[in-house]
PQR file with spaces between the fields and no chain letter, atoms N, CA, C, O and H, PARSE charges and radii, in Angstrom:
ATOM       1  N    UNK     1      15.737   -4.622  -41.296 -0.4000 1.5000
ATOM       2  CA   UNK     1      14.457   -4.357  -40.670 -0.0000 2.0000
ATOM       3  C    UNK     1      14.601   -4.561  -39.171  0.5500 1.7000
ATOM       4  O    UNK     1      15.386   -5.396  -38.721 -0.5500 1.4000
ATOM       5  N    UNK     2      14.047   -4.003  -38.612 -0.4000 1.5000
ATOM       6  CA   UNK     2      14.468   -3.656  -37.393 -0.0000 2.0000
ATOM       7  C    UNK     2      13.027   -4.528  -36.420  0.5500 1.7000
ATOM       8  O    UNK     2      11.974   -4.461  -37.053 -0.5500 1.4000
ATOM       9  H    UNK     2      13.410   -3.325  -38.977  0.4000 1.0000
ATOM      10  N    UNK     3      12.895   -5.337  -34.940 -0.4000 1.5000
ATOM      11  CA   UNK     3      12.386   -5.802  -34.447 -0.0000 2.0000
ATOM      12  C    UNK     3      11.342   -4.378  -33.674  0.5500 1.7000
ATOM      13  O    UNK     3      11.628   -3.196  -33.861 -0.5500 1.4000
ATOM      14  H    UNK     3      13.751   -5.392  -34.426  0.4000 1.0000
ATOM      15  N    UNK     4      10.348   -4.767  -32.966 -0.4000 1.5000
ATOM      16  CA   UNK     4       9.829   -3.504  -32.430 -0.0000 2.0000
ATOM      17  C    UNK     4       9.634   -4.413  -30.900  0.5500 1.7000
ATOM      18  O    UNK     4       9.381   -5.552  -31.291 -0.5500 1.4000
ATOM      19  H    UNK     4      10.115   -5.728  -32.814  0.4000 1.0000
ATOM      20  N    UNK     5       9.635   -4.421  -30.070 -0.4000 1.5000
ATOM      21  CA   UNK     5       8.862   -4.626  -28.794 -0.0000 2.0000
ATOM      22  C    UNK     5       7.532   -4.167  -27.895  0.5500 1.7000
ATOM      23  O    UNK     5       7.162   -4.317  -26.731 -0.5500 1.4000
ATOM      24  H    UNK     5       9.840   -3.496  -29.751  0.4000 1.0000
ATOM      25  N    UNK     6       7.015   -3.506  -29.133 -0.4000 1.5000
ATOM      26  CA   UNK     6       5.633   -2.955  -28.958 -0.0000 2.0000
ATOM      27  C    UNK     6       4.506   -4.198  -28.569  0.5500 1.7000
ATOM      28  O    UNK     6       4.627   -5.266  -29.169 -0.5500 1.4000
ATOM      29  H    UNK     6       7.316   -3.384  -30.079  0.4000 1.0000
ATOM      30  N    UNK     7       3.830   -4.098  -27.944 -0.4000 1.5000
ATOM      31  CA   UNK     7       2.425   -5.429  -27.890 -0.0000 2.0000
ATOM      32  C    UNK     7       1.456   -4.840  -27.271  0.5500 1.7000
ATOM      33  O    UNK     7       1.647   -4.138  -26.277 -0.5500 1.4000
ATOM      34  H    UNK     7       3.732   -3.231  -27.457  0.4000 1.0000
ATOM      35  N    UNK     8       0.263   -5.065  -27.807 -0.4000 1.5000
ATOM      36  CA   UNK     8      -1.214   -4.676  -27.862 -0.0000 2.0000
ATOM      37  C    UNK     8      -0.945   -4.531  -26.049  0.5500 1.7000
ATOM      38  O    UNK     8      -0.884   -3.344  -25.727 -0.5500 1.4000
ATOM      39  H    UNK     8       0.108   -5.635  -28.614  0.4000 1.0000
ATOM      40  N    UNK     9      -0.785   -5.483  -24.881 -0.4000 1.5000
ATOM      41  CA   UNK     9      -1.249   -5.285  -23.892 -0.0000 2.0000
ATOM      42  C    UNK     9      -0.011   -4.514  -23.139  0.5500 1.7000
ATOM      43  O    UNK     9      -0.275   -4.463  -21.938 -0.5500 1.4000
ATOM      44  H    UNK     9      -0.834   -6.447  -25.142  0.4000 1.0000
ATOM      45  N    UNK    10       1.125   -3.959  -23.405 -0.4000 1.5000
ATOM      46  CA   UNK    10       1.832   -3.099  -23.072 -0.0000 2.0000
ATOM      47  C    UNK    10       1.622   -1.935  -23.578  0.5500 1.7000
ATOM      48  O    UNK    10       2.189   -1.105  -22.867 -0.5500 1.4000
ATOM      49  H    UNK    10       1.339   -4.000  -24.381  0.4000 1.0000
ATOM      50  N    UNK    11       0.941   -1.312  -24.701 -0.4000 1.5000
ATOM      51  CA   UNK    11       0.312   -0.151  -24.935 -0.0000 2.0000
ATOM      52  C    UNK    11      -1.060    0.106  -24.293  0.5500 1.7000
ATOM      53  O    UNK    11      -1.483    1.260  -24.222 -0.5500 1.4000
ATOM      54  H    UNK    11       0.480   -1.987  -25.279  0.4000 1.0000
ATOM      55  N    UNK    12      -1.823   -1.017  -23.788 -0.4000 1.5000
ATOM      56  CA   UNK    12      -2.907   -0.830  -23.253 -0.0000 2.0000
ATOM      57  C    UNK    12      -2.494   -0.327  -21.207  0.5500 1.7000
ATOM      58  O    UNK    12      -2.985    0.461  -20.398 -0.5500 1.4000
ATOM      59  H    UNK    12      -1.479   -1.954  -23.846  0.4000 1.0000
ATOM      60  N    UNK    13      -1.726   -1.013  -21.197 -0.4000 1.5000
ATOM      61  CA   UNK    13      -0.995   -0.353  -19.742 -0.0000 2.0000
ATOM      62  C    UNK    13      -1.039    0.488  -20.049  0.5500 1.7000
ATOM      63  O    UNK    13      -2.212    0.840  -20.166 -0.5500 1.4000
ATOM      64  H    UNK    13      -1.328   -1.653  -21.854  0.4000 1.0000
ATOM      65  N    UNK    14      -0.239    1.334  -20.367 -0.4000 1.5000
ATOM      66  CA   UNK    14       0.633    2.489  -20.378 -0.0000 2.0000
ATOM      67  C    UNK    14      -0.735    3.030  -20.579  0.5500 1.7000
ATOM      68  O    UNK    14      -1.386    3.542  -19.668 -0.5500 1.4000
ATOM      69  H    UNK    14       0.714    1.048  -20.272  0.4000 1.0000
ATOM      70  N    UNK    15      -1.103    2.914  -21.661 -0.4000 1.5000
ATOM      71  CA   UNK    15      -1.926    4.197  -21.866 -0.0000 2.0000
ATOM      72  C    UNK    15      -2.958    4.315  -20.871  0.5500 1.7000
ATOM      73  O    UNK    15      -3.444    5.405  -20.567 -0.5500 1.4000
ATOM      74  H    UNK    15      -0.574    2.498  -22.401  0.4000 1.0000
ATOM      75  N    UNK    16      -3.451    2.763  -20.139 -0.4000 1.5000
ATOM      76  CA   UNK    16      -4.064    3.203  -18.405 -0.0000 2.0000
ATOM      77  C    UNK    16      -3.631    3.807  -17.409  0.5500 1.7000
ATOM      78  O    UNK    16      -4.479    4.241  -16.630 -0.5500 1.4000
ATOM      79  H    UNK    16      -3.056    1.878  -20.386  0.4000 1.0000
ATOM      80  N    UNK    17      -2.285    4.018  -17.123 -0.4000 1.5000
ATOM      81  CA   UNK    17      -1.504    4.477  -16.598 -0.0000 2.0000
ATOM      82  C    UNK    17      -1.405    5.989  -17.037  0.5500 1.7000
ATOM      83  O    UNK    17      -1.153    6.748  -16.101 -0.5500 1.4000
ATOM      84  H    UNK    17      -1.596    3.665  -17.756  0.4000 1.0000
ATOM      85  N    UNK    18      -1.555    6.587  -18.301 -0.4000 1.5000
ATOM      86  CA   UNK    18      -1.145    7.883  -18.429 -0.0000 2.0000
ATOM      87  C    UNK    18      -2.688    8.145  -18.509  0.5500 1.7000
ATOM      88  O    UNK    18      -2.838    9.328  -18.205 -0.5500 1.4000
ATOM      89  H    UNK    18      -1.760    5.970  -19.061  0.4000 1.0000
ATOM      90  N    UNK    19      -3.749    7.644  -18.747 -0.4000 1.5000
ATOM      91  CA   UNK    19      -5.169    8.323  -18.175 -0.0000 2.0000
ATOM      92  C    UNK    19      -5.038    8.177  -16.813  0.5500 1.7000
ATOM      93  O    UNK    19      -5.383    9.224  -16.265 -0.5500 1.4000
ATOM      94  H    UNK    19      -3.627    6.683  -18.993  0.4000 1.0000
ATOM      95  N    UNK    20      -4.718    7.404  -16.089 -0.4000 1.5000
ATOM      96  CA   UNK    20      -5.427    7.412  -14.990 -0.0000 2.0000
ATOM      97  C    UNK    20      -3.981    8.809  -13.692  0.5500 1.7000
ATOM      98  O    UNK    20      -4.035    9.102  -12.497 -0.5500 1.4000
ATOM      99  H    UNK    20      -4.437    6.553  -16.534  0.4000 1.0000
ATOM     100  N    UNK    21      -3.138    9.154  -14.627 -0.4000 1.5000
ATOM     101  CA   UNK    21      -2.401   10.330  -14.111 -0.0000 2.0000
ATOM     102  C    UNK    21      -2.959   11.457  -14.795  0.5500 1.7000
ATOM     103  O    UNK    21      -2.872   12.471  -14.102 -0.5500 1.4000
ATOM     104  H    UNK    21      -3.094    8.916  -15.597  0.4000 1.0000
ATOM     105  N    UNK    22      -3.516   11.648  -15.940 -0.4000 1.5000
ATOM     106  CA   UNK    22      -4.310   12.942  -15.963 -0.0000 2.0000
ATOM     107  C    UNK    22      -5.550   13.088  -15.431  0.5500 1.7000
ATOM     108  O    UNK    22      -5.942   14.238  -15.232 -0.5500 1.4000
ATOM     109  H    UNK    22      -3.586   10.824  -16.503  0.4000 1.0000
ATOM     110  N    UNK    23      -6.145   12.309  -15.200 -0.4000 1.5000
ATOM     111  CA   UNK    23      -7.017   12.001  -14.296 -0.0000 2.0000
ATOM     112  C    UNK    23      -7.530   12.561  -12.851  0.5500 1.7000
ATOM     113  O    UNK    23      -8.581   13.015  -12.398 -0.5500 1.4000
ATOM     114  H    UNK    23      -5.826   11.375  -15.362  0.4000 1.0000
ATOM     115  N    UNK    24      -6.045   12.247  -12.313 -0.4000 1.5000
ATOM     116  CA   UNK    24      -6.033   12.115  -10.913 -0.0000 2.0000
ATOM     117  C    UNK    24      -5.892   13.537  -10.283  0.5500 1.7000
ATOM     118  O    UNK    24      -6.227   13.808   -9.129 -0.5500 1.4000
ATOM     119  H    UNK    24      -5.191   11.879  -12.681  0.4000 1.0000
ATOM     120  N    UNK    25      -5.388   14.359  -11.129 -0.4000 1.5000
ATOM     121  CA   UNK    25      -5.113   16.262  -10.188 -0.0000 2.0000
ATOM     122  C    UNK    25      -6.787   16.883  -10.224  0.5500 1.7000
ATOM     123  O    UNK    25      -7.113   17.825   -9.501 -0.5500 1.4000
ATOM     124  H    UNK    25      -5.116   14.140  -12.066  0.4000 1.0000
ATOM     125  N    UNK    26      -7.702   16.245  -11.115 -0.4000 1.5000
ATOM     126  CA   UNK    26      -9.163   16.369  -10.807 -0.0000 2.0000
ATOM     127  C    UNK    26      -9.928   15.953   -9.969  0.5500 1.7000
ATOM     128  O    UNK    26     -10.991   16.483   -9.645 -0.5500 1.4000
ATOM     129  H    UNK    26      -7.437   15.481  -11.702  0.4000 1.0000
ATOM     130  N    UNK    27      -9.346   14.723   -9.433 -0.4000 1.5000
ATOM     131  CA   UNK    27      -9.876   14.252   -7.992 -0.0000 2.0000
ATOM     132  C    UNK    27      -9.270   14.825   -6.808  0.5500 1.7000
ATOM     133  O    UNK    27      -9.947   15.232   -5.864 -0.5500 1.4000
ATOM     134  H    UNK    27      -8.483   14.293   -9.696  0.4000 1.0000
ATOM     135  N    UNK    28      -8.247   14.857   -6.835 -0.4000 1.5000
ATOM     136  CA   UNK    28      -7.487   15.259   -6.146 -0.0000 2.0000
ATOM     137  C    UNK    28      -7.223   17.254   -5.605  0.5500 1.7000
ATOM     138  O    UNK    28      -6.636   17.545   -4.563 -0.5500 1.4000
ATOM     139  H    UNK    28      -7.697   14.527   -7.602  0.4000 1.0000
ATOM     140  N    UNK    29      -7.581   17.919   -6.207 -0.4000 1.5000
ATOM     141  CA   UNK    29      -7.857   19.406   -6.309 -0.0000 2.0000
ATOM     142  C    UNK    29      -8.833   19.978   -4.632  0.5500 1.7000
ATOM     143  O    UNK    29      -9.854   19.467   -4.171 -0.5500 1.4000
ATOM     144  H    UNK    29      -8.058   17.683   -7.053  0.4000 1.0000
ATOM     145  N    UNK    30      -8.273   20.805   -4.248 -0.4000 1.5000
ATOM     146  CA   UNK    30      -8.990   21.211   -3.214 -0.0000 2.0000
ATOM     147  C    UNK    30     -10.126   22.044   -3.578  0.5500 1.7000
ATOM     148  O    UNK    30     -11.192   21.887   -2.982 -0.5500 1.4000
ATOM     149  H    UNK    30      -7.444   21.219   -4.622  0.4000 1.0000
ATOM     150  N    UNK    31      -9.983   23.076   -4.665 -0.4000 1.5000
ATOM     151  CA   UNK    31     -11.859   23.364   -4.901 -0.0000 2.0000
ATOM     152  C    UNK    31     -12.622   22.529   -5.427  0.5500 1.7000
ATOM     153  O    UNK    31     -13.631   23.217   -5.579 -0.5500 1.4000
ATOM     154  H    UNK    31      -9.117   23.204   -5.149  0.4000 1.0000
ATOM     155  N    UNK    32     -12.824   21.704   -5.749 -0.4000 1.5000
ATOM     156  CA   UNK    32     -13.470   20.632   -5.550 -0.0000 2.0000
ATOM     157  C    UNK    32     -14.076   20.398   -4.312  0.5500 1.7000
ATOM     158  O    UNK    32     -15.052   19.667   -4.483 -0.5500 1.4000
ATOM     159  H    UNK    32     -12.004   21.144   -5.625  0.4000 1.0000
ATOM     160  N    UNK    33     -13.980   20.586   -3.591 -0.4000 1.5000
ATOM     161  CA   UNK    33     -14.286   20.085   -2.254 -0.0000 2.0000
ATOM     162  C    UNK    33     -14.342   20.984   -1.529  0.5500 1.7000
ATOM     163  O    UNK    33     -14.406   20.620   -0.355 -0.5500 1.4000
ATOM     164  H    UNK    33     -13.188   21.180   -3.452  0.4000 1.0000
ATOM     165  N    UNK    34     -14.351   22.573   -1.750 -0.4000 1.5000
ATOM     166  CA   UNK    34     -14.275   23.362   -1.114 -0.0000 2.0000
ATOM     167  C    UNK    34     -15.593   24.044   -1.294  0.5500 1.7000
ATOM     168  O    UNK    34     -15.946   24.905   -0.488 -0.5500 1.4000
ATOM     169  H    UNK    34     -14.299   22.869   -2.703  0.4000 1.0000
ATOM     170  N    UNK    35     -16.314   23.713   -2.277 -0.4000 1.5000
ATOM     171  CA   UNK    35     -17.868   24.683   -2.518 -0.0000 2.0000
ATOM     172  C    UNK    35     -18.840   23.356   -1.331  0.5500 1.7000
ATOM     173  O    UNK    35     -19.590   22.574   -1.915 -0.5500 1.4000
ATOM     174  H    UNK    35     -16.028   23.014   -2.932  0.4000 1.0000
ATOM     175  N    UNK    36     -18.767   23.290   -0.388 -0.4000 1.5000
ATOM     176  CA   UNK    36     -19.922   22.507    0.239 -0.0000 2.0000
ATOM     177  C    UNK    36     -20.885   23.772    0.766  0.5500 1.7000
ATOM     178  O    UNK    36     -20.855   24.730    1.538 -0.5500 1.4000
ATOM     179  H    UNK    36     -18.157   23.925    0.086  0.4000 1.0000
ATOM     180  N    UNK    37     -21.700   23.145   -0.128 -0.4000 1.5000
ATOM     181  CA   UNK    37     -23.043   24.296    0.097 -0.0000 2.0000
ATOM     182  C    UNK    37     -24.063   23.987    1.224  0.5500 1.7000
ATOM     183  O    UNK    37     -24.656   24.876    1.835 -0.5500 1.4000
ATOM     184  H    UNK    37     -21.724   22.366   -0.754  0.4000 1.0000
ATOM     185  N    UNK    38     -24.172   23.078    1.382 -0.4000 1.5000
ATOM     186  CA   UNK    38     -25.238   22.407    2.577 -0.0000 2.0000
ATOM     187  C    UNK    38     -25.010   22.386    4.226  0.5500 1.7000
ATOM     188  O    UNK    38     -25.457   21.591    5.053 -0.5500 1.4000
ATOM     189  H    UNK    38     -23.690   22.355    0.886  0.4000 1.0000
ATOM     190  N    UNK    39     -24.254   23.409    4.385 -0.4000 1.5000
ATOM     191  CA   UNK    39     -23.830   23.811    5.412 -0.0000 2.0000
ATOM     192  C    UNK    39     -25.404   24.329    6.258  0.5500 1.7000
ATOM     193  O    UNK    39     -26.315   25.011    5.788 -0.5500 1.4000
ATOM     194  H    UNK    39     -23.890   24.055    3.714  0.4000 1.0000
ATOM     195  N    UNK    40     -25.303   23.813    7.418 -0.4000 1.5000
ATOM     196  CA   UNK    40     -26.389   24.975    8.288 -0.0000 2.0000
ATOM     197  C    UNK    40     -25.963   25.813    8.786  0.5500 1.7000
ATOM     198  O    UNK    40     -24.818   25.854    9.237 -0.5500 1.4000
ATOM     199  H    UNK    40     -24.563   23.259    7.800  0.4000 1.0000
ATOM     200  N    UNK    41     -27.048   26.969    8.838 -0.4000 1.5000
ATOM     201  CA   UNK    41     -26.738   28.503    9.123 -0.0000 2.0000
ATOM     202  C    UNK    41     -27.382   28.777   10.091  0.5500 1.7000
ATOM     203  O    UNK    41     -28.548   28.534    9.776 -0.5500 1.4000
ATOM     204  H    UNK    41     -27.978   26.936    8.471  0.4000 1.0000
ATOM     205  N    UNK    42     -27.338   29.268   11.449 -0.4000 1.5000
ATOM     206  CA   UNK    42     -28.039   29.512   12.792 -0.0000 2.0000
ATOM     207  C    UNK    42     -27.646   28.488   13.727  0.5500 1.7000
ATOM     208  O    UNK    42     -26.699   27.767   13.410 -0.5500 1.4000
ATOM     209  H    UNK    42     -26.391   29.465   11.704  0.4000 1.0000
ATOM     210  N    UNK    43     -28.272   28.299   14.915 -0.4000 1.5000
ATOM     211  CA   UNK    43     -27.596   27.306   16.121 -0.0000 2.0000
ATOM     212  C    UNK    43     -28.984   26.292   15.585  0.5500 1.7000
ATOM     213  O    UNK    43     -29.076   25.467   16.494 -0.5500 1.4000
ATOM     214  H    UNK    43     -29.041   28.884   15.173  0.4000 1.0000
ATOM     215  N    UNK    44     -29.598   26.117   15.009 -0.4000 1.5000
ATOM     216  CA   UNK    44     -30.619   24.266   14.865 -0.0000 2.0000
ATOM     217  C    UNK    44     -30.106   24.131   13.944  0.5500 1.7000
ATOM     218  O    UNK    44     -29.658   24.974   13.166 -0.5500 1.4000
ATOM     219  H    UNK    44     -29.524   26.787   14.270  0.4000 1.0000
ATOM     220  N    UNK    45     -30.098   22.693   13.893 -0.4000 1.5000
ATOM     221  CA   UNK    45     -30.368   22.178   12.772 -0.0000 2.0000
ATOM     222  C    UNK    45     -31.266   20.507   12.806  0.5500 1.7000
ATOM     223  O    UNK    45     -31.225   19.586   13.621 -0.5500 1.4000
ATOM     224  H    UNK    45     -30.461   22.008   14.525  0.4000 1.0000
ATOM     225  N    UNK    46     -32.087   20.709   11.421 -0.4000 1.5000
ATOM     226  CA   UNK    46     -33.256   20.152   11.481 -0.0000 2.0000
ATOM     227  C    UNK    46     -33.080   18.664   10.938  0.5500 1.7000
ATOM     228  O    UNK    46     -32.356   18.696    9.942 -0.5500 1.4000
ATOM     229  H    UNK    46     -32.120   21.458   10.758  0.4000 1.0000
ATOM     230  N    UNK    47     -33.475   17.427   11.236 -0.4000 1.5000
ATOM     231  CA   UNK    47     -33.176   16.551   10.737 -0.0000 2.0000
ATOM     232  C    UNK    47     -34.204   15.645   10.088  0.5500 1.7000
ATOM     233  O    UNK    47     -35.039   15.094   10.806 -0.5500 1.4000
ATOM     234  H    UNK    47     -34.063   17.401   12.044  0.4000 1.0000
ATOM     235  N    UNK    48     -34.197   15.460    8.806 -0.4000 1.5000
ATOM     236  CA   UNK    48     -35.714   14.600    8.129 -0.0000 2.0000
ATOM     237  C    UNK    48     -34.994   13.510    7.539  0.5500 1.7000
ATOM     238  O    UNK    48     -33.870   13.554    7.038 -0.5500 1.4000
ATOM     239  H    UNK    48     -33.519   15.907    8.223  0.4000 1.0000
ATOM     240  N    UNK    49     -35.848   12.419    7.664 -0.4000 1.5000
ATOM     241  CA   UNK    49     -35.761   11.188    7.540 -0.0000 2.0000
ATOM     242  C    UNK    49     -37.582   10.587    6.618  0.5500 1.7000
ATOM     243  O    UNK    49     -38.806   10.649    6.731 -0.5500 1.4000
ATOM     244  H    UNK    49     -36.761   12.384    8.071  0.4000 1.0000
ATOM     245  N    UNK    50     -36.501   10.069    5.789 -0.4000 1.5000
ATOM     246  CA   UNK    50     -38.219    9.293    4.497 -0.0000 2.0000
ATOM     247  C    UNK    50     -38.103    8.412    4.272  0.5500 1.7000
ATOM     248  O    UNK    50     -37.348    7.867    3.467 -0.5500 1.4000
ATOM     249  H    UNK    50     -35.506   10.019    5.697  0.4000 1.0000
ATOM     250  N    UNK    51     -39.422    7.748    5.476 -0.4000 1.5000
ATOM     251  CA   UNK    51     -40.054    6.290    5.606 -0.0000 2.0000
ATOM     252  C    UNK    51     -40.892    6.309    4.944  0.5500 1.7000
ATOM     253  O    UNK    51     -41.850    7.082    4.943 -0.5500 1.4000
ATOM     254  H    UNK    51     -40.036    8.190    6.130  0.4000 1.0000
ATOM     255  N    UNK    52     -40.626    5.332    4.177 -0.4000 1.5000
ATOM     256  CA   UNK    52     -41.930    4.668    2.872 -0.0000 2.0000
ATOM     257  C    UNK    52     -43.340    4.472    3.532  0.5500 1.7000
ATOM     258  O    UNK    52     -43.457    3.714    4.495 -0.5500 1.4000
ATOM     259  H    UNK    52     -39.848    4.704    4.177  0.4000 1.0000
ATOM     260  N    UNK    53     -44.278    5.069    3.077 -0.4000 1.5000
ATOM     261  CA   UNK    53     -45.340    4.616    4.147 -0.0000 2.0000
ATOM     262  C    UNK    53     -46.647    3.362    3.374  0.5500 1.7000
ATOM     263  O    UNK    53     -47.778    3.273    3.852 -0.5500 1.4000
ATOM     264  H    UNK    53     -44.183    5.684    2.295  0.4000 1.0000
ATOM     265  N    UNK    54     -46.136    2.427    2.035 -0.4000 1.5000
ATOM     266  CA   UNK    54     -46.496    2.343    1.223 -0.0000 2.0000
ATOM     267  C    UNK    54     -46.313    0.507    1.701  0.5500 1.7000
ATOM     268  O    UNK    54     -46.901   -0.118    0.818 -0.5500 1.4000
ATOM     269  H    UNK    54     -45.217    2.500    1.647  0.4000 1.0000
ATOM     270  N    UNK    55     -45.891   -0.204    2.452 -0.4000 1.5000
ATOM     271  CA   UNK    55     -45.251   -1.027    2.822 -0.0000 2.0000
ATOM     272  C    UNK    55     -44.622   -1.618    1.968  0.5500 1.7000
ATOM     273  O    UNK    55     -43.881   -2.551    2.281 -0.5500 1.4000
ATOM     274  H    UNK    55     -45.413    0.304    3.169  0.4000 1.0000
């Protein structure tokens, strides 16, 4: 019979380690970050600010 070197908190690494690398080309991706829609269009742009008027 053969010994194993397996243990609950060395499979729990690893397997944080291999989520957190499939993970990461989704954060990491340039369209992602490339649809910014809130761009202004023309030479103003308008700025609003919301003060509670409720004290």
């Amino acid at each position: 019979m053969s010994t194993s070197n397996f243990t609950r908190r060395g499979l729990l690494k690893t397997s944080a380690v291999a989520g957190a690398g499939l993970a990461l080309p989704t954060y990491l991706s340039a369209a992602n970050h490339a649809g910014y829609t809130n761009a202004p269009q023309g030479d103003t742009v308008t700025l609003g600010f919301n003060v509670p008027q409720s004290g």
